[in-house]
C-alpha positions in Angstrom: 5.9 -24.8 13.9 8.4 -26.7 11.9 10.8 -25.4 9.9 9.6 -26.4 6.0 6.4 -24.8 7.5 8.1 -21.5 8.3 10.3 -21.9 5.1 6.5 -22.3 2.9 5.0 -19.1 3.7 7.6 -16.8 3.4 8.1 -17.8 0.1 6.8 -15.8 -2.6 3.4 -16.1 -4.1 4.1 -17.0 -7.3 6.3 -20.1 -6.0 3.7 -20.8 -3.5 1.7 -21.1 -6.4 4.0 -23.5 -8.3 4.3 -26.0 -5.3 0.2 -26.4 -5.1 0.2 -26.8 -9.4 2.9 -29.4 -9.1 1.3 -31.1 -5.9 4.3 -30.4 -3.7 1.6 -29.1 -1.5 -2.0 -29.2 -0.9 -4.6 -26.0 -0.7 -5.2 -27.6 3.1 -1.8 -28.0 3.3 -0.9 -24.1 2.6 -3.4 -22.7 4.7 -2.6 -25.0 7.8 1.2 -23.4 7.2 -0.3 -19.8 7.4 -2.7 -20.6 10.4 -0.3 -21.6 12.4 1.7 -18.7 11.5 -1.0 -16.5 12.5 -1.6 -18.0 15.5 2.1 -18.0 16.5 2.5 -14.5 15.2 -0.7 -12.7 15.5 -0.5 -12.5 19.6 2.3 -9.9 19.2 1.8 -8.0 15.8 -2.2 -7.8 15.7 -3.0 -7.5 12.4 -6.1 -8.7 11.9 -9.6 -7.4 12.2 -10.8 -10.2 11.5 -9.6 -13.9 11.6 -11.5 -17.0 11.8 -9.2 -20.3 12.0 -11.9 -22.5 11.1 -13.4 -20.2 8.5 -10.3 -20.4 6.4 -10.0 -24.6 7.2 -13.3 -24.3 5.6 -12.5 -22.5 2.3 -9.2 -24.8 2.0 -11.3 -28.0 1.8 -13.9 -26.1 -0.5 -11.4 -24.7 -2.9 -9.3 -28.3 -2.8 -12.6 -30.1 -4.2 -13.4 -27.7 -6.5 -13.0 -29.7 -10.0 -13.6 -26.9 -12.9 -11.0 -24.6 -14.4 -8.6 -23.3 -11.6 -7.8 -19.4 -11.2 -4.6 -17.7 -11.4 -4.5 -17.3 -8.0 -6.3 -21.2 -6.7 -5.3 -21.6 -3.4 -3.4 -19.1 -2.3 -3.7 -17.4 1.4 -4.5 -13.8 1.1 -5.9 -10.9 3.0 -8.0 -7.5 3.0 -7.8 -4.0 4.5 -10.9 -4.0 6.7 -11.8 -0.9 4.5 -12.5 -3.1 1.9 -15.9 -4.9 1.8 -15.2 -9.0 1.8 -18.6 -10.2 2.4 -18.8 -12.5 5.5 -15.8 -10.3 6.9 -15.6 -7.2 9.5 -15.1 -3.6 7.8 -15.6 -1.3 10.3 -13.0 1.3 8.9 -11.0 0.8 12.3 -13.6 2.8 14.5 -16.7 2.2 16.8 -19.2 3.9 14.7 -18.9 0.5 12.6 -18.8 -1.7 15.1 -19.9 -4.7 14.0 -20.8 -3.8 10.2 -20.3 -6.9 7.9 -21.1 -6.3 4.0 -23.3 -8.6 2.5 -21.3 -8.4 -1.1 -17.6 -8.2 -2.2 -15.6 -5.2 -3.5 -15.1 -5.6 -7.1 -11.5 -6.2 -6.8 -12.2 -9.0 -4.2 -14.8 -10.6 -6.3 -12.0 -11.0 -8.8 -9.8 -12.7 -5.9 -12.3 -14.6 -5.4 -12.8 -15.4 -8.9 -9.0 -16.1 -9.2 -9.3 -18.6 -6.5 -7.9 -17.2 -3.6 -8.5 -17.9 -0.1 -9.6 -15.2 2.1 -7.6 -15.3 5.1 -9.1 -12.6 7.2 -9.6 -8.9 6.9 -6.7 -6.5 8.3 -6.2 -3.8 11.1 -6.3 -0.2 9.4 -6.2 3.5 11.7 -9.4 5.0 12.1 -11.7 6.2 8.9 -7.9 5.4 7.4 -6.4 9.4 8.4 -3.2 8.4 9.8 0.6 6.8 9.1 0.1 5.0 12.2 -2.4 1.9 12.5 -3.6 2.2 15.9 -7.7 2.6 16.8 -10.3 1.8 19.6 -11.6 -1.1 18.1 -8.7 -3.2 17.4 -5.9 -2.0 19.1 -2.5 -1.3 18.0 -0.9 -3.3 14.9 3.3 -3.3 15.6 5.9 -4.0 12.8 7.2 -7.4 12.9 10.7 -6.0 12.4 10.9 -4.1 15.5 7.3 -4.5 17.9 7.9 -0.8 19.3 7.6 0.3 16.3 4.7 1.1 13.7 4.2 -0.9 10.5 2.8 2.3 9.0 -0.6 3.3 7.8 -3.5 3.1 6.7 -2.7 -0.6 5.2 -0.6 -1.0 8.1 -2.1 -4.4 9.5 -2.0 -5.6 5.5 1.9 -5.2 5.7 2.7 -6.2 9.4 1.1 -9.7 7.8 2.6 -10.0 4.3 6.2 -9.5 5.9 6.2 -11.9 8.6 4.2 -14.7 6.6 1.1 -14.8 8.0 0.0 -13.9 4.2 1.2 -14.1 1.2 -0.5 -11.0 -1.1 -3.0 -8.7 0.3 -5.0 -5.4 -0.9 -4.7 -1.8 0.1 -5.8 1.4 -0.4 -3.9 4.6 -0.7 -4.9 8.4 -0.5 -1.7 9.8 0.8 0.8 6.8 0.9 -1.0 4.0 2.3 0.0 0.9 0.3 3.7 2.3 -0.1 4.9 3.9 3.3 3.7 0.5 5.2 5.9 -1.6 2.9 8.8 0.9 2.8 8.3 -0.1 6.9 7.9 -3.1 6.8 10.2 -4.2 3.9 7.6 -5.3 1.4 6.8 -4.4 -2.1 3.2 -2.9 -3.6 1.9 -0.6 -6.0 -0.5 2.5 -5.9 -1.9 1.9 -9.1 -3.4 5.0 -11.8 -6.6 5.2 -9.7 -9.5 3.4 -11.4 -7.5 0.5 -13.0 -7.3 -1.6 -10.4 -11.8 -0.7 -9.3 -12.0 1.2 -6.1 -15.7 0.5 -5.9 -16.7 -1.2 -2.6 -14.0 0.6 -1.0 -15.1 2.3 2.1 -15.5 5.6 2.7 -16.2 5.3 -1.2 -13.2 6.7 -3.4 -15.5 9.9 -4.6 -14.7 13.3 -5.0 -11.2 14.5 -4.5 -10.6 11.2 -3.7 -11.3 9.3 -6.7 -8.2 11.3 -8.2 -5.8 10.5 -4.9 -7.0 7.1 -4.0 -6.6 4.1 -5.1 -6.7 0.0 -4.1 -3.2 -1.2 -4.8 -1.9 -5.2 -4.2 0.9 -5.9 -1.8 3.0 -8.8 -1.2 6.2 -9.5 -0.4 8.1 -9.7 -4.4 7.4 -7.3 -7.2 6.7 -10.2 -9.0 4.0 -11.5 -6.6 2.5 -7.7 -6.9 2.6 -7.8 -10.8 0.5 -11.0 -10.4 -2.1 -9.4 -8.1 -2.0 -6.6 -10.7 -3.0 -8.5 -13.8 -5.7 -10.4 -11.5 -7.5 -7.4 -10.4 -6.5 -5.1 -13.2 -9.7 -4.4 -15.8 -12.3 -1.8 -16.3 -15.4 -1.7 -14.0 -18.3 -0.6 -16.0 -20.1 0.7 -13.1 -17.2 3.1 -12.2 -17.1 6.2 -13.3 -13.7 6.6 -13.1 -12.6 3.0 -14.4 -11.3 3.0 -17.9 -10.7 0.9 -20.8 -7.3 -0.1 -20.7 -5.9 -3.8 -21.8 -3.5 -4.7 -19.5 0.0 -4.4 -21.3 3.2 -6.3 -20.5 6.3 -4.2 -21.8 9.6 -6.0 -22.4 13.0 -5.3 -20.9 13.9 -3.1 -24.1 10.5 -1.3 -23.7 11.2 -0.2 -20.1 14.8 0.5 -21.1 13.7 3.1 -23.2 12.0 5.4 -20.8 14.8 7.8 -18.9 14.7 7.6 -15.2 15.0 10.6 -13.3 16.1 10.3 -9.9 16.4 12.3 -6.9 16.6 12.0 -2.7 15.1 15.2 -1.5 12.5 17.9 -2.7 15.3 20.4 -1.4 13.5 21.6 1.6 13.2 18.4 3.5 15.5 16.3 4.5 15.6 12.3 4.3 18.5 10.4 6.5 21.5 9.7 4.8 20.5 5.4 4.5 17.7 6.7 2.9 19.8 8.7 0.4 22.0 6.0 0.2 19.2 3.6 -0.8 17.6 5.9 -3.5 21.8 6.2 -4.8 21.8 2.3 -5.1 18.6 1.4 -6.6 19.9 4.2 -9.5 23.1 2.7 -9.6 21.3 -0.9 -10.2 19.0 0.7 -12.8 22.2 2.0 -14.8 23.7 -1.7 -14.5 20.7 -3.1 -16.0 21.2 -0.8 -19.4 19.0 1.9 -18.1 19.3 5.6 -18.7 19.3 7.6 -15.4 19.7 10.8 -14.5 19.4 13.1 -12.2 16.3 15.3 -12.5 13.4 16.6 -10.3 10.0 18.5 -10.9 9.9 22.0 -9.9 5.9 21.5 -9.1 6.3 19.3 -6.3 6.1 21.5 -3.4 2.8 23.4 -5.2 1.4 19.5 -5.3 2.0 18.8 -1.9 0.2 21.7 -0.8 -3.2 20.6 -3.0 -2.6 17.4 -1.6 -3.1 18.9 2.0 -6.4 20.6 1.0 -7.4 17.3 -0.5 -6.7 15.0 2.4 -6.8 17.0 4.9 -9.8 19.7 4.6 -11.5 18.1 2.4 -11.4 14.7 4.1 -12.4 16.3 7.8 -15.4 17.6 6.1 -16.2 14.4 4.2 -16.3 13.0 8.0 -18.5 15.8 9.4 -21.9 14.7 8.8 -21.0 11.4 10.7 -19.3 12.3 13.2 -20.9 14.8 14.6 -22.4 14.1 17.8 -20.3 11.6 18.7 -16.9 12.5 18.8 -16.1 11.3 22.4 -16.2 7.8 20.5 -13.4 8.4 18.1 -9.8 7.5 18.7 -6.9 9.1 19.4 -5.1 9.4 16.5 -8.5 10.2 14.6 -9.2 13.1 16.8 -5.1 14.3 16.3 -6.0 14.5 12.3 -8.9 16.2 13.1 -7.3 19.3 15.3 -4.7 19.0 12.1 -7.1 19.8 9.7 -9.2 22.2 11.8 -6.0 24.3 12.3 -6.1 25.2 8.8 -9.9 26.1 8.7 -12.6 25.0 6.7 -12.7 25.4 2.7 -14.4 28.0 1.2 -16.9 27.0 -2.1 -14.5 29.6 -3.9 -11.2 28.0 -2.5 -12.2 24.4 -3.3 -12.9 26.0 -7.3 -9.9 27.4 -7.3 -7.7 23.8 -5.1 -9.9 21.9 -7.9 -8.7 23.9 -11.3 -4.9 24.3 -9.9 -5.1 21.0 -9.7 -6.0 20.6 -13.3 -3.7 22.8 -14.3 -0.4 21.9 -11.9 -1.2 18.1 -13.2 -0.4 19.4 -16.8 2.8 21.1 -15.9 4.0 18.1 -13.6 3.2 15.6 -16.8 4.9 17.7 -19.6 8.2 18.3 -17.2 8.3 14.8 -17.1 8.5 14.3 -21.0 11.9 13.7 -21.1 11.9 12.1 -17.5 8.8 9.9 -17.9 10.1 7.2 -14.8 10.6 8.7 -11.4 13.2 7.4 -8.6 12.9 8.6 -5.3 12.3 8.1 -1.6 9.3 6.9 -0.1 9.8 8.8 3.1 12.0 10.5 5.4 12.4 8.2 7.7 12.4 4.4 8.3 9.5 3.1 10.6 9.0 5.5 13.8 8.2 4.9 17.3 4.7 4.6 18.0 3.5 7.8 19.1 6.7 9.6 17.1 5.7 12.6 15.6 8.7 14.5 14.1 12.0 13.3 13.4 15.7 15.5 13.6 17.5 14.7 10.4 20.6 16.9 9.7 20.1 19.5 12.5 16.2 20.1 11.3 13.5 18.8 12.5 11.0 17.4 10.3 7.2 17.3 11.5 4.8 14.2 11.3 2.9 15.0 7.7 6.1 16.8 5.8 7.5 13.3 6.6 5.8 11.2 3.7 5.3 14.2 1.3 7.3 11.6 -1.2 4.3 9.9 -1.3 1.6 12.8 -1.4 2.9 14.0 -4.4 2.1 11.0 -6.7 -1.5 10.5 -5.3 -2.4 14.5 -6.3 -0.7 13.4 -9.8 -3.1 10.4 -9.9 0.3 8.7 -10.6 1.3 4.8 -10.5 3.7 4.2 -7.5 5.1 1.2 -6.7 7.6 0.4 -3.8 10.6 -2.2 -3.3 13.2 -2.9 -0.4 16.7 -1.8 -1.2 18.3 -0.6 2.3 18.4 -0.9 6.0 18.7 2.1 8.6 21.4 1.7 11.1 19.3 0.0 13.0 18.6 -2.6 10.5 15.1 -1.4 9.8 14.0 -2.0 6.4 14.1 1.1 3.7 12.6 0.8 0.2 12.5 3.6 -2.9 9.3 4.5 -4.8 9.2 4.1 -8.8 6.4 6.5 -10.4 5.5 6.6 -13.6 2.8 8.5 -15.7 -0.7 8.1 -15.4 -2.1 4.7 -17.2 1.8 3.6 -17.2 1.2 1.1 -14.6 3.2 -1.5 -16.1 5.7 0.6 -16.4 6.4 1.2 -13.1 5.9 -2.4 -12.1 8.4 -3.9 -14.7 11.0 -1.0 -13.4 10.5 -1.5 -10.0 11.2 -5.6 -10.5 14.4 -4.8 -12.4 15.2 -2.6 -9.0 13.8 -5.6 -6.7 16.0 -8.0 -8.7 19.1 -6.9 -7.1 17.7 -6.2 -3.7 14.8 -7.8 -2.7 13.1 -8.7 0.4 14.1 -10.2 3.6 12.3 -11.6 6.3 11.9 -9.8 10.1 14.2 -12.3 12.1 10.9 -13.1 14.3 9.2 -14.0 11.5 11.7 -17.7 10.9 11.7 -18.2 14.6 
C-alpha cells in the first residue's frame, strides 16, 4: 500500500470530504484506499462481520455517477455495529442464534447515511447480544486493538473502533447501554458521542432500545476527530416520528462564548474507586486546557453517583438477563463465553421482583432529579472514562494503588451517564506508560448534546488523535 494511500484514510472525515468536493480524489479512488487497508489490516484486528470487497467497489462506482444533489456525507467510507440493521448486511448481534439473519430494511439512522451519501463499508464485530467490555463471540471471533493486538479494543462497539483508529474507516455508528461507544474509543484512542437517547433514533437497533433501555441506550457516531463526530451528529440527528422516545429538537450549534458560559466541573475518582495515576493525569490536563481556552472549571462532583451506578446494575444487568430469557432458553450450550460470564453475573444477584423493578424504576425518576439540580451550577462534567487503559484479553480486575478493582466497577464512569440519559462524548488526551491511548468523557445535561460536542472539540483541539504505529506501516 503506498504511502499517500496510508496518509488518505487516516485523515479526518471532514478533510476526506474536502479532497472528493475539490476532485483531489475520486469516490472509487477513496474506497480503493480503505480496501486495501482492510485487506492489509483486517487479517490481524478482525473487525468486521461483515465485508464484501466487491460490494463496496460497487457502491463507489454507483455513488461516483450519481448526478443529483450530493449529501453531506457523498462518498465517504463508513461502517455499522452488526447490531444495527444495514439492509443487505449481517446482524446477527455477535451470536449463533442469528446466524445468518440479514434485514431487509435500514435502521433509521442508516437510512439517513445512506441518504447523506455514504458508502457502506461493511458491518462491525460486536460481543454477544452486546453484554460485555470485551468484543469476543462464537461467530466472529475475537476483534484485537490495533494499538496493541493482545489487547481488547473494548466493547460492545468494539469492532467499530478497532476500524476507525487504524483507517480501515473513517466514521462509524454505535450503540451504548453501559459505555459502549465511549470505553472502545477511550481504547482505542478515538473520539464519539453517547448522545441524549432518542436524538440521534435508536429504532432498528437490535435487541430494540425498549424498556429500561430506551432511557440507557443510545446509537452514538464515532470517528476519529470530534469534528468528524459533530458531522455524524448533525447527519443523523432529528426526530423520528415513529419513536416514542424521539423528540422534537432542532439541532443547535452554540458558539465559543455560549459553551464558555456553562461551568465545568471536574473530577478523577468517585472516591471509592481508583483510576491509575495517567488517567488522573489525563482528566488534570484536559481541565487545565479547558481553563486556557477561557473556561470556568472547577472542581466538583455529584454525591448521587454511587446510588446511580447501582440502578444502573439492576438496569443492565437484571433486567437485561431477563430480557434474554425467553430466547435463550433451551439453548444455552450455543452461547459464548463471555455471554454465559454476564449471565452467572447477573444471576448472582437474583432475579427482580415486580415490586423491586417499581421501586429501581421510581428511584430512578427521582435520583435523575437530584443528579440534574446538583448539576445547576455544574451543568458540564469532566471526568474519566475508565479506570484503566485497554486490558488484556481475558483481564478481569485490575490492582490500582494497592486495591483491586473488579471487571464491571471498572467503567462505572460510564454507567453513570447512561442511567442519567446524559450526552457523553469522549476524546484522546493521554497515553498509559505503556503508550496506550487514554481519553476523558465530557457530559452534559440531557438534550445538551451540542454542548458536550462543542466542549469536548475545544478539549480535542489541544490533544487529539494519533494513529496506532501499525496502522502507517
Amino acid at each position: 500500500m503506498g504511502d499517500l494511500e496510508t496518509e488518505v484514510v487516516l485523515l479526518p472525515a471532514v478533510r476526506q470530504l474536502e479532497m472528493l468536493r475539490a476532485g483531489k480524489l475520486s469516490v472509487t479512488e477513496l474506497a480503493e484506499a480503505h480496501i486495501r487497508q482492510v485487506e492489509r489490516l483486517e487479517p490481524q484486528l478482525n473487525a468486521f462481520a461483515d465485508f464484501d470487497a466487491e460490494r463496496v467497489r460497487m457502491q463507489a462506482k454507483q455513488l461516483e455517477a450519481f448526478e443529483g444533489e450530493r449529501g453531506l456525507l457523498h462518498g465517504l467510507p463508513v461502517t455499522v455495529k452488526s447490531s444495527i440493521a444495514a439492509a443487505g448486511y449481517r446482524c446477527e448481534i455477535g451470536s449463533l442464534l442469528h446466524k445468518g439473519d440479514v434485514p431487509r430494511e435500514d435502521a433509521v439512522v442508516v437510512a439517513r447515511l445512506r441518504a447523506a451519501g455514504a458508502l457502506i463499508l461493511g458491518t462491525t464485530n460486536c460481543p454477544e447480544f452486546l453484554m460485555a467490555y470485551e468484543t469476543a463471540n462464537l461467530l466472529h471471533g475475537r476483534t484485537s486493538n490495533p494499538w496493541d493486538l493482545e489487547r481488547s479494543p473494548g466493547g460492545s462497539s468494539g469492532g467499530e473502533s478497532a476500524a476507525i483508529a487504524a483507517g480501515l474507516s473513517a466514521a462509524g455508528l454505535g450503540s451504548d447501554s453501559g459505555g459502549s461507544v465511549r470505553v472502545p474509543a477511550h481504547f482505542t484512542g478515538i473520539c464519539s458521542l453517547k448522545p441524549t437517547p432518542g436524538r440521534v433514533p435508536g429504532r432498528g437497533h437490535l435487541p430494540p432500545c425498549v424498556g429500561p433501555f430506551s432511557i440507557l441506550g443510545a446509537i452514538g457516531p464515532m470517528a476519529r476527530t470530534m469534528t468528524d463526530v459533530q458531522l455524524m451528529f448533525r447527519t443523523l440527528v432529528g426526530q423520528d416520528a415513529a419513536d416514542p422516545s424521539s423528540p422534537p429538537i432542532a439541532l443547535r450549534a452554540p458558539d465559543i462564548e455560549e459553551l464558555r458560559r456553562h461551568t465545568v466541573g471536574f473530577f478523577a475518582d468517585d472516591g471509592l474507586v481508583p483510576v491509575t495515576e495517567e488517567t488522573r493525569a489525563a482528566v488534570d490536563a484536559a481541565a487545565q486546557a479547558l481553563r486556557n481556552a477561557g473556561f470556568r472549571v472547577e472542581r466538583f462532583r455529584p454525591h448521587t453517583l454511587e446510588q446511580l451506578r447501582k440502578l444502573w446494575w439492576r438496569f443492565f444487568v437484571q433486567c437485561g438477563a431477563m430480557f434474554y430469557e425467553s430466547e435463550i432458553r433451551g439453548r444455552r450450550h450455543r452461547l459464548s463465553p463471555i455471554f454465559s460470564e454476564f449471565l452467572h453475573i447477573a444471576e448472582s444477584a437474583g432475579p427482580l421482583t415486580s415490586t423491586e423493578l417499581l421501586n429501581a424504576w421510581a428511584e430512578l425518576d427521582l435520583l435523575r432529579s437530584k443528579t440534574l439540580e446538583e448539576m445547576k451550577d455544574h451543568p458540564v462534567l469532566l471526568c474519566p472514562v475508565a479506570s484503566v487503559p485497554a486490558f488484556r484479553h481475558g483481564e478481569r480486575s485490575w490492582a490500582i494503588d494497592g486495591q483491586i478493582v473488579e471487571y464491571l466497577d471498572a467503567w462505572r464512569f460510564a454507567q453513570w451517564f447512561n442511567t442519567l440519559a446524559c450526552p457523553a462524548a469522549v476524546v484522546p488526551v493521554g497515553s498509559s506508560l505503556k503508550g496506550l491511548p487514554i481519553g476523558v468523557q465530557i457530559a452534559a445535561r440531557p438534550f445538551e448534546d451540542e454542548i458536550a460536542l462543542g466542549i469536548a472539540a475545544v478539549v480535542e483541539s489541544a490533544f487529539g488523535y494519533r494513529p496506532p504505529p501499525m496502522a502507517r506501516i
